[in-house]
C-alpha positions, 0 to 999 in steps of 0.5 A: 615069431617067437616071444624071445624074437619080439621087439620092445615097444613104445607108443605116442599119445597126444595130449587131449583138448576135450572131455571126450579126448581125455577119455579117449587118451585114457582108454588108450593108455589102459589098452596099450600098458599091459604091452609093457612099452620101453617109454611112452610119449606125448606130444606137443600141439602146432605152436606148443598151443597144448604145453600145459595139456602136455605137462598134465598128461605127462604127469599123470600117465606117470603118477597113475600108470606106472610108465616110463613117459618122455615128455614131447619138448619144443622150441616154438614161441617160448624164451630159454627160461620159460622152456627151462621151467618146463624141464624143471616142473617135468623133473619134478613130476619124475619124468626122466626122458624128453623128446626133444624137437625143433618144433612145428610152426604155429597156426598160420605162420609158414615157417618156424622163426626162433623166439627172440630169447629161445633156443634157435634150435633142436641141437641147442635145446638138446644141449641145455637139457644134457647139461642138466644131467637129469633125462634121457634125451630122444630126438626127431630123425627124417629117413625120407627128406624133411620138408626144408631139407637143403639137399638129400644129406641135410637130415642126416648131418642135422641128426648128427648135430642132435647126437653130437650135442648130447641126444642119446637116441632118435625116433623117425618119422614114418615111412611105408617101406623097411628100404627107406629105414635101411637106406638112412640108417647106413648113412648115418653109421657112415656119418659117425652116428652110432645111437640107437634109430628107432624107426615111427611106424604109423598104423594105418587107421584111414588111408585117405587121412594118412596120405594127406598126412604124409603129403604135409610131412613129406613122406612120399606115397609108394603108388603100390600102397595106394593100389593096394588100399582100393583094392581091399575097399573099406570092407578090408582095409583094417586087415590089409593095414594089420598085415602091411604093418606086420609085415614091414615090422618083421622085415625091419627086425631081421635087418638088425631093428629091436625097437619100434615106435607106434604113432597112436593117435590115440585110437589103441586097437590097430597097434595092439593088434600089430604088437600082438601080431609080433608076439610082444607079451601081454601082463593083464595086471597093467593098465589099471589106474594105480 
């Protein structure tokens, strides 16, 4: 792959709850800038519990290092004026995208219940934060079915909602096969959806972790994958997740795809390894605090 075929790239980091998770934060922020990424985002914690983590992360990778950070917004247990108070200290902070999401449920509640005064939903939060004029707005998309998807055209009817109220593009979940990207983009250009759909590529960094984790998202587990990983053993997983990433990476790109969103986990080495792979250039004066 040639340096003019290479995609752009954007990469999500999750706010630290500890000293030892800051610096694990900034070791990946330093490792992953001179990649030149599009945007960079930090997430929310289950519930909005790391609001105020998120906010300071958010401020100081974009004091500090100079990247284009959209900040993760939710509408979990916050009124309208309080999540406006947010929007307003992050435009402040010069943050000028937001990814804007309905939100996880906090700990031990089943299912997401609206804040008496807050926004009921993504669409409506996405539709406060058009109105303000001030960001770039990104926003959730689930190529395989959410967990509280009615029927199978449910995801793609409530992108269009997002769209429609003022999202400028959307980011998926992950998946684990190129097909399953495909599939829901042509749904959604044929629901009148023509924003930007940035496939989430999840680098692989355990796979019994990772199937746990797609077990609760949702994302449906290729029995193949599965094979594949115990046949590589631990001796060989990193290597078959670099050429398993690699490989689906190349295939989105020649279907049309010129953005990719990496879900970090803060661990950086895979992604720049796979990013590497793909012949995205590297500017070594990046990724030194300013």
């Amino acid at each position: 792959m040639t340096a003019t075929s290479a995609p752009r790239v954007s990469f999500e980091f999750f706010p630290p709850q500890s000293l030892e998770a800051s610096f694990r934060l900034w070791d990946t922020v330093r490792a992953l800038a001179p990649l030149k990424p599009e945007f960079v985002s930090v997430t929310y914690g289950a519930g909005g519990t790391t609001r105020k983590l998120t906010h300071d992360a958010v401020a100081t990778i974009h004091k500090n290092y100079g990247l284009n950070v959209a900040a993760h917004l939710t509408c979990v247990d916050a009124s309208r004026e309080e999540t406006m108070e947010i929007v307003k200290a992050y435009a402040e902070a010069g943050v000028t995208e937001i990814v804007a999401l309905r939100g996880d449920p906090p700990k031990g509640q089943g299912h997401f219940s609206a804040h008496p005064q807050g926004f009921a939903n993504s669409a409506e939060l996405v539709e406060a934060l058009a109105e303000t004029g001030k960001f770039k707005i990104r926003v959730g998309a689930y190529p395989d079915p959410h967990p509280e998807a009615t029927d199978e055209n449910s995801d793609v009817i409530w992108l269009k909602h997002k769209i429609d109220a003022g999202a400028d593009s959307a980011i998926t979940q992950f998946f684990f096969e190129p097909d399953t990207y495909f599939r829901f983009r042509d749904k959604c250009q044929k629901a009148g959806i023509d924003a930007p759909i940035i496939p989430g590529l999840l680098p692989i960094e355990n796979w019994n972790g990772v199937k746990k984790f797609a077990t609760r998202c949702g994302t449906p587990v290729p029995a193949w994958l599965d094979e594949k990983f115990e046949a590589a053993g631990p001796e060989g997983a990193e290597a078959l997740s670099i050429d398993l990433a690699v490989d689906m990476s190349e295939k989105l790109l020649k279907g049309g795809v010129e953005d990719l969103h990496f879900y970090t986990l803060n661990k950086p080495q895979l992604t720049r390894d796979i990013c590497q792979a793909l012949g995205v250039a590297i500017d070594p004066s990046l990724g030194a605090v300013a």
